[in-house]
C-alpha positions, 0 to 999 in steps of 0.5 A: 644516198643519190646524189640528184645532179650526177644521176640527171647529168647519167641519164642525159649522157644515156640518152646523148648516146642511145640517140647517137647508135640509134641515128648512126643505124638509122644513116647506115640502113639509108638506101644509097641515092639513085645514080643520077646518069648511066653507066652507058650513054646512048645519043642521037645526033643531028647533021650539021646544023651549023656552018661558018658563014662568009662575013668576017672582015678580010677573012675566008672562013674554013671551020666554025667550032668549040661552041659555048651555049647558053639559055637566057630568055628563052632562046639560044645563044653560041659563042664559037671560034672560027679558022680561015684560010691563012690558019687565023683564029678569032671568034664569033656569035650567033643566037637568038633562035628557040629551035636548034633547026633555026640555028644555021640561019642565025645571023654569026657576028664576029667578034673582031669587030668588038673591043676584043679585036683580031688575032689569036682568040679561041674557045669560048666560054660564056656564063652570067656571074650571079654574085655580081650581076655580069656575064662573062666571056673566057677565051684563050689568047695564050694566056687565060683572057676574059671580057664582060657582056651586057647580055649573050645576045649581045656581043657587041658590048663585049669589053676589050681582053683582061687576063685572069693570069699572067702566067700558068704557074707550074704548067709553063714549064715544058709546055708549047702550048696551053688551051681550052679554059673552062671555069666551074665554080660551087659556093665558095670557089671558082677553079679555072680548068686548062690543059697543055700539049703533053696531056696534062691537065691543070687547074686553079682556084680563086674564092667566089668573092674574089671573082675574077680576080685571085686565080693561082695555086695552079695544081696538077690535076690528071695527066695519062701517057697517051692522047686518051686524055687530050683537050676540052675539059668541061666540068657540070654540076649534076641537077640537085643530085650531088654529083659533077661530072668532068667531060674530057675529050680524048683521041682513038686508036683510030684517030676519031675523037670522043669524050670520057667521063668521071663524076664525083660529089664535089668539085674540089676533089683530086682526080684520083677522087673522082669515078670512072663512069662512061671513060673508054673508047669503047664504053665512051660518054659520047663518040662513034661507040654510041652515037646514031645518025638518023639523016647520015653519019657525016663525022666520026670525030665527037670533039669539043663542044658543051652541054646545054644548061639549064642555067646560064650561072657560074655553077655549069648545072646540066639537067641529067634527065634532059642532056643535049650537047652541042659539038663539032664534027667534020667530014671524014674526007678530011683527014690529012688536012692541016689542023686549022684547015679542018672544016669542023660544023657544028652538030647537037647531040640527044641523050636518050637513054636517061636513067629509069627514075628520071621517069617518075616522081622529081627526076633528077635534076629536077626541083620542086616547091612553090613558085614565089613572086618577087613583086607580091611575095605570093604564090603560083596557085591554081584556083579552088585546087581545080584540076580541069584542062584551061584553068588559069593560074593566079596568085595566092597567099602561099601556103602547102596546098599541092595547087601550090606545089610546081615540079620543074624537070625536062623543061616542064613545070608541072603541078599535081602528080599521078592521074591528076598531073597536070603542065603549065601551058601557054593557052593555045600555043599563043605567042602573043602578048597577054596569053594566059597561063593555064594548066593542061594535061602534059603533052611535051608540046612547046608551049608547055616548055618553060626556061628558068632563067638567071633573072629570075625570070620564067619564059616560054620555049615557043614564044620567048615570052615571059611568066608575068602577073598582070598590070604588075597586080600584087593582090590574092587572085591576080591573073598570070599571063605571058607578056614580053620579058622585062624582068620586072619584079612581076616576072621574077619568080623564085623556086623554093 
């Protein structure tokens, strides 16, 4: 006789088991995920665009490098040290332009001038801090030093120095000096990168709670026999694609500085787990190898610098379809020079040979979903699913419509695909208040760029202005404008 119990309890372990074969086959026949980056890079790069400008208090300035950038409300703000002609280090900022052509016109306040005085302060790091609402400001003063800001465009309410150690561990030992900090955080930890003079790398962690507080356990991470790793770590989170990617600047056989670089799927990883990618001299992530110069080469030396974000938060996130990265060169006549005396400039970097599946679809890096707001819990909507140029766009009960669903890659929010795609445009180019937000066939112009910011906020690359819903307006079919950023629960939009 059956016993009924053990014959059901048989059966469910049969189908436990056939369900688990048949998701490991159904895994193992996956196709594997499409490389985010090349396995060659290929850039082009301006001259340069930025020079020191003489207004330092009771200094001579030589050199402006190691720029730190970030976006935040449509515009660009660096972070960068400054040499002068005593060999004194300090710190400066400019920002508030939306065209890397106006950068060089950009008033440069210096830091000096601030709660974080004079003296030895370099290599600047800055990103807002999300979990607590704070920008944030690294530096190197010897040790790992950090002040808070109001805003990037606002170095003035830089707060005086803290520490985030009060040694280097491990990596004191033997070191004459130690530079160039760089922090990179995931969901759970934030890891503090920085080097030594005997091309060793280190890094320590502390917890996202804990922030800015908790840093140690400092690790060996890479270290090589030579100047092929130097200085100028940078670590980035690759899109939505997976992958970091570490950026490590090195020095050639001919004495010309260039960047290597290795990715991995998750930043916690020994060094030894991450892949080579572009990480010679002659198959480098950026340097004499593979960089043009359509106005004139003026440098042979790619130094340290920093990609552009698409996000100025805690996760270092780069778009891998959309890379610009902003370094310092100098004039190969100078050679010979004292380091502090070197007369480094600031150049920007293209990245133009993007992988061939950031061309269609949701490139990588790039996300799709409903553009939610925050004051009405409604929608983005283009009206009756219309697909003619000039529409204006409206918010609407969500739902899973494609009128509803907006793609945001290479600066563009798009909506509809194929034949029928179609560009979130400010209407006419308008850079003034009230300027509706239409859809428009994609044409790249500036008007049809947006920023997502670390607000919340959506603004225009060619007015600064932000995405806003009229009159702060919460019914089905209020109208979407552009309007001056305010960051009002009528101008904060979540993508999901």
């Amino acid at each position: 006789m059956r016993h009924p119990t053990r014959w059901r309890s048989w059966i469910a372990l049969l189908a436990t088991t056939l369900a688990a074969a048949l998701a490991a086959a159904t895994l193992s026949a996956a196709p594997a995920q499409a490389a985010p980056l090349p396995s060659s890079f290929q850039w082009s790069s301006t001259g340069a665009i930025v020079a020191p400008q003489q207004t330092a208090p009771g200094r001579t300035l030589v050199s402006l490098k190691d720029p730190s950038v970030v976006q935040e409300d449509g515009k660009y703000y660096v972070y960068a040290t400054t040499a002068d002609t005593n060999g004194g280090w300090s710190l400066t900022s400019f920002g508030g332009f939306t065209d890397w052509s106006q950068a060089g016109q950009a008033q440069q306040y210096h830091l000096s001038q601030t709660p974080i005085g004079g003296g030895y302060r370099a290599a600047p790091q800055v990103f807002y801090f999300e979990p607590d609402n704070q920008w944030y400001l690294i530096y190197q003063t010897g040790l790992p030093s950090f002040s808070t800001l109001s805003h990037p465009g606002q170095p003035q309410s830089a707060s005086a120095p803290k520490n985030f150690m009060s040694n280097h561990g491990i990596a004191d030992a033997g070191s004459s000096y130690i530079l160039d900090y760089w922090i990179a955080c995931d969901e759970v930890n934030c890891y503090l990168y920085f080097n030594n003079d005997k091309q060793k790398f280190y890094r320590a962690k502390t917890t996202v709670a804990e922030f800015p507080n908790g840093f140690g356990d400092v690790e060996l991470f890479m270290e090589a026999p030579n100047q092929s790793l130097f200085e100028a770590t940078n670590v980035y989170k690759l899109g939505d694609s997976g992958q970091y990617l570490l950026v490590v600047e090195g020095i050639g056989s001919n004495g010309a500085r260039y960047f290597r670089s290795w990715t991995s799927n998750r930043l916690d990883a020994n060094f030894s787990q991450w892949v080579p990618l572009a990480n010679t001299q002659s198959n480098p992530f950026a340097g004499a190898a593979n960089v043009s110069f359509p106005g004139g080469a003026w440098t042979q030396d790619i130094s340290h610098g920093e990609a552009v974000r698409v996000d100025g938060n805690q996760t270092m996130e780069i778009d891998p379809c959309n890379i610009d990265y902003l370094y310092q060169g100098r004039n190969p006549n100078s050679n010979g020079m004292e380091y502090s005396q070197l007369p480094y400039r600031l150049g920007l970097l293209n990245h133009t040979n993007p992988t061939a599946d950031c061309g269609s679809g949701n490139p990588g890096g790039g996300d799709s979903g409903q553009l939610r707001g925050t004051g009405s819990n409604r929608c983005l909507d283009v009206p009756n699913q219309s697909t003619t140029n000039g529409t204006q766009v409206q918010i609407y009960d969500c739902w899973t419509g494609a009128n509803q669903q907006w793609t945001y890659a290479n600066g563009e929010l798009s909506v509809y695909s194929g034949g029928t795609k179609k560009c979130l445009d400010a209407n006419g180019g308008g850079t003034t208040n009230g300027t509706t937000a239409i859809i428009w066939s994609c044409h790249g112009g500036a008007n049809q760029r947006w920023n997502m910011n670390s607000n919340g906020t959506i603004s225009n690359a060619a007015s600064g202005l932000c995405l806003d819903v009229a009159a702060a307006a919460t019914a089905n079919g209020s109208k979407v404008q552009l309007w001056t950023c305010h960051t009002g629960t009528n101008q904060r939009w979540t993508l999901t």
